[in-house]
Each structure stands twice: as structure tokens, then as C-alpha cells.
PAGUDO-213506 format. One record per residue (C-alpha): x, y, z; residue number from 1; chain. Coordinates in nm, 3 decimals, always signed. Layout:
REC,x,y,z,seq,mol
REC,X,Y,Z,NUM,A
...
// end
This chain:
REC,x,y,z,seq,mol
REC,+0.000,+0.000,+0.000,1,A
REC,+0.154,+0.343,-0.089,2,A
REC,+0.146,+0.636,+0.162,3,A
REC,+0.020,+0.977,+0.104,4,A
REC,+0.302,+1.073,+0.266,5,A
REC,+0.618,+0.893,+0.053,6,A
REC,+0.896,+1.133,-0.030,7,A
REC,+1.004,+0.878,-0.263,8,A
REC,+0.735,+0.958,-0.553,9,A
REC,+0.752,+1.352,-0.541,10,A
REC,+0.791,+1.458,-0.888,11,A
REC,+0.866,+1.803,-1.067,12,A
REC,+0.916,+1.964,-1.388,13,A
REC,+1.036,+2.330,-1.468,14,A
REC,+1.008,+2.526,-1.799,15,A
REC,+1.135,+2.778,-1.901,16,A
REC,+0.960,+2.974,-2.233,17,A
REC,+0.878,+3.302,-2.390,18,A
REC,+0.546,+3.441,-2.369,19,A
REC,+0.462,+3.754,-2.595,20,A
REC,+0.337,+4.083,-2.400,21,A
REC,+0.570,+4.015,-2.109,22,A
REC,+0.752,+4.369,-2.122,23,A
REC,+0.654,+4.569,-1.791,24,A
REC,+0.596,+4.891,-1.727,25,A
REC,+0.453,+5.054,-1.395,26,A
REC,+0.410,+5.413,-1.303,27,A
REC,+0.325,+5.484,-0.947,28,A
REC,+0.305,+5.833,-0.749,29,A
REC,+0.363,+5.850,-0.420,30,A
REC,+0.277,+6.153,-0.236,31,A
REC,+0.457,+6.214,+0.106,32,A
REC,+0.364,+6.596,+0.165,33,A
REC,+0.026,+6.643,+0.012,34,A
REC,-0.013,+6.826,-0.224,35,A
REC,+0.325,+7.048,-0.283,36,A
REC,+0.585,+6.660,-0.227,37,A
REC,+0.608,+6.345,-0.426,38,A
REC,+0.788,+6.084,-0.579,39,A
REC,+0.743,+5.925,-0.953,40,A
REC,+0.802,+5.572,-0.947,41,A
REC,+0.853,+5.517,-1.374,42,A
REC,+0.954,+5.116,-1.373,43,A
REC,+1.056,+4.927,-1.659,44,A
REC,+1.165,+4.557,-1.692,45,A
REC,+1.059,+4.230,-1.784,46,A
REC,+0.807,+4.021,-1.624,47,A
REC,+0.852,+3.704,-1.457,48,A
REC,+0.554,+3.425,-1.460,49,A
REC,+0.645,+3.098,-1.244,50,A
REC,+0.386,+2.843,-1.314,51,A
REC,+0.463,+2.518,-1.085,52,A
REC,+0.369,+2.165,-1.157,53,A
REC,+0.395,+1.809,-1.034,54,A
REC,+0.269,+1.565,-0.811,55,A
REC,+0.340,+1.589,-0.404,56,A
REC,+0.119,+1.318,-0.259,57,A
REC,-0.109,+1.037,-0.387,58,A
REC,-0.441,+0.962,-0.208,59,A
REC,-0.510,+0.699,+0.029,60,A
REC,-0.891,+0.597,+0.140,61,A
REC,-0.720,+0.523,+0.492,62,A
REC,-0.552,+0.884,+0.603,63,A
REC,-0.891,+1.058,+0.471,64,A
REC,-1.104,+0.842,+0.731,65,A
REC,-0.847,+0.854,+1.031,66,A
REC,-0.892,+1.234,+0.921,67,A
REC,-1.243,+1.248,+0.941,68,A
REC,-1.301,+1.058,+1.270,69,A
REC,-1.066,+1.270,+1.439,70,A
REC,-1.222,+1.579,+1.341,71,A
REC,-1.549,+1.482,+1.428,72,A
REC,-1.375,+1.358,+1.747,73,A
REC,-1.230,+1.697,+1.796,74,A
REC,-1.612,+1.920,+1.730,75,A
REC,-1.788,+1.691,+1.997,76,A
REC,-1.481,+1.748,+2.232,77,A
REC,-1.520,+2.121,+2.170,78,A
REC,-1.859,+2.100,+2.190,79,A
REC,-1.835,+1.925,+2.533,80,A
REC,-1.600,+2.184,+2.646,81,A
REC,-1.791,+2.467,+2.568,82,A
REC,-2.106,+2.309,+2.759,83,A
REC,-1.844,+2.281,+3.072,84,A
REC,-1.726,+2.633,+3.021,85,A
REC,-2.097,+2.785,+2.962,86,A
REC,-2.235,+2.552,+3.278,87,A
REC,-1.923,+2.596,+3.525,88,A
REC,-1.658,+2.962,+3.475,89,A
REC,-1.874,+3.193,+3.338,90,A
REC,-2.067,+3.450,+3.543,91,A
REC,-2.392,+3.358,+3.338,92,A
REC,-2.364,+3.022,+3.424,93,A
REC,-2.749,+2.997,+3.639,94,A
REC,-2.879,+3.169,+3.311,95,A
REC,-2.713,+2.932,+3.078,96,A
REC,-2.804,+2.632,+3.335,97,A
REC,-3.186,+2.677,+3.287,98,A
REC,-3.175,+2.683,+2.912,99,A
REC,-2.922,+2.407,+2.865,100,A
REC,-3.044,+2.175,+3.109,101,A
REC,-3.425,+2.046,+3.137,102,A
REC,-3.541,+1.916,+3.460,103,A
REC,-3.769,+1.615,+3.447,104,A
REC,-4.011,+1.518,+3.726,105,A
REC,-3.909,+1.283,+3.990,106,A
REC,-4.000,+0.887,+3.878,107,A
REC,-4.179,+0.822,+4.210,108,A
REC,-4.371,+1.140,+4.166,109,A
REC,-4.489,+0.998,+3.795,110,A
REC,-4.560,+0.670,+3.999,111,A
REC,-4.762,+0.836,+4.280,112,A
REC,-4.942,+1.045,+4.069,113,A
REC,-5.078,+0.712,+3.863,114,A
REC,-5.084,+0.491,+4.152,115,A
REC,-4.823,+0.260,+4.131,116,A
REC,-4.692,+0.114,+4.462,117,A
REC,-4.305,+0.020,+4.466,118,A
REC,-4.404,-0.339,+4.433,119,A
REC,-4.560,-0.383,+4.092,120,A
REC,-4.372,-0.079,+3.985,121,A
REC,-4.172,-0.316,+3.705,122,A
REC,-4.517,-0.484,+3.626,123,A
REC,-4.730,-0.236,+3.594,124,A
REC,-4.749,+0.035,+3.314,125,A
REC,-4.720,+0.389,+3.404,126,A
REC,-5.068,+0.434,+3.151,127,A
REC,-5.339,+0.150,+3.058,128,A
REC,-5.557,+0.160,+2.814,129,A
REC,-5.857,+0.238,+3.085,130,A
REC,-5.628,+0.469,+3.290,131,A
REC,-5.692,+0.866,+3.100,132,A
REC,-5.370,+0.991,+3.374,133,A
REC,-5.104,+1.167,+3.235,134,A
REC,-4.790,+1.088,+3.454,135,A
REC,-4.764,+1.439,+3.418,136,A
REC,-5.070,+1.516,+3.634,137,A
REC,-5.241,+1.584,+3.335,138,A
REC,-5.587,+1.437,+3.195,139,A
REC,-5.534,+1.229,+2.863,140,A
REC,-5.946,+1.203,+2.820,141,A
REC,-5.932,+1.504,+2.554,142,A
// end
């Protein structure tokens, strides 16, 4: 298996032609005491154009994966981090609490409120078919 990263296959070619319209000219003014001071830049030479070919790397189905995991490793590790940073350093941290984090009612409460005793707790569903009790405290008969 070749590796994208093989200093052995690095290839390169340079070439060296004429291209008509190359002469160069530039004028620039410069003006270092508006308006009574300045300098006349009048330039005259011959333009260079580098144009670079060849072949650095080849591609390999493996390093794009290992790439790919690791950055989506890396945004749910930031991610992570910024929920730590939002919910424990900074001074808005009971405002950011409340809107991150959703508070769910106690499970004995949800049994209580339907009648459940710890006994048949495992047996017995929250809501039957005959029973119109939200677990929420809230009547299903609409």
C-alpha cells in the first residue's frame, strides 16, 4: 500500500519559455507631503511568470477516514468543552443552566401520581388503556 506521505514519488518539472506581451511597465506616485511633495516611481523591466507543476502526494482511502473521525472527534470534544465552560466559569452560568439543562419530574412522583406502589412498579405500566392519567398530572381524556 503506498502512503500519502512517501517522499520517494515527489515529482517536478520546470520550464522555461517566452510568452509575448511580457515587457513591464509601472508608473506609481507617491505623495509624502500632500499636495506640494512626491515621488514618480517610472519602472521598466521584464516580467517574470512561475507556473509550478507536479505531483506531491497520492491519495489513500485510509488517512482521509483517520482524518475524518478525528475531526469529528475533535467538534464533539469542543462541543463538550464549551457546555463545561458555559455551565461551570462563566458568570452567566445559572442563566445558561436553565436553558441548557431540562429538569424532568421525579419517577416516584410519575408513579404516585398514577398509583403505582413500589411493588408492581416493574409490572405495571405507568398508563393502561382504561387509565386517561397523564404521569404528568395531566388528563389524557381530551
Amino acid at each position: 500500500m503506498q502512503q500519502s506521505f512517501d517522499t520517494s514519488q515527489i515529482t517536478y518539472s520546470i520550464r522555461v519559455r517566452q510568452v509575448a506581451g511580457t515587457e513591464f511597465k509601472s508608473q506609481e506616485s507617491v505623495f509624502s507631503d500632500w499636495p506640494s511633495t512626491y515621488t514618480d516611481y517610472n519602472r521598466h523591466g521584464v516580467r517574470l511568470i512561475f507556473e509550478t507543476e507536479g505531483t506531491v502526494g497520492t491519495f489513500d482511502f485510509q488517512t482521509l477516514l483517520i482524518n475524518l473521525i478525528a475531526g469529528a472527534a475533535l467538534v464533539s470534544l469542543a462541543t463538550v468543552a464549551v457546555d463545561l465552560i458555559a455551565l461551570y466559569v462563566l458568570p452567566q452560568k445559572t442563566t445558561y443552566r436553565e436553558y441548557m439543562l431540562e429538569e424532568t419530574p421525579d419517577l416516584k412522583e410519575i408513579q404516585t401520581t398514577a398509583g403505582i406502589n413500589d411493588g408492581d412498579a416493574s409490572t405495571t405500566p405507568i398508563l393502561s388503556s382504561s387509565d386517561n392519567k397523564s404521569p404528568y398530572g395531566e388528563d389524557d381524556s381530551a
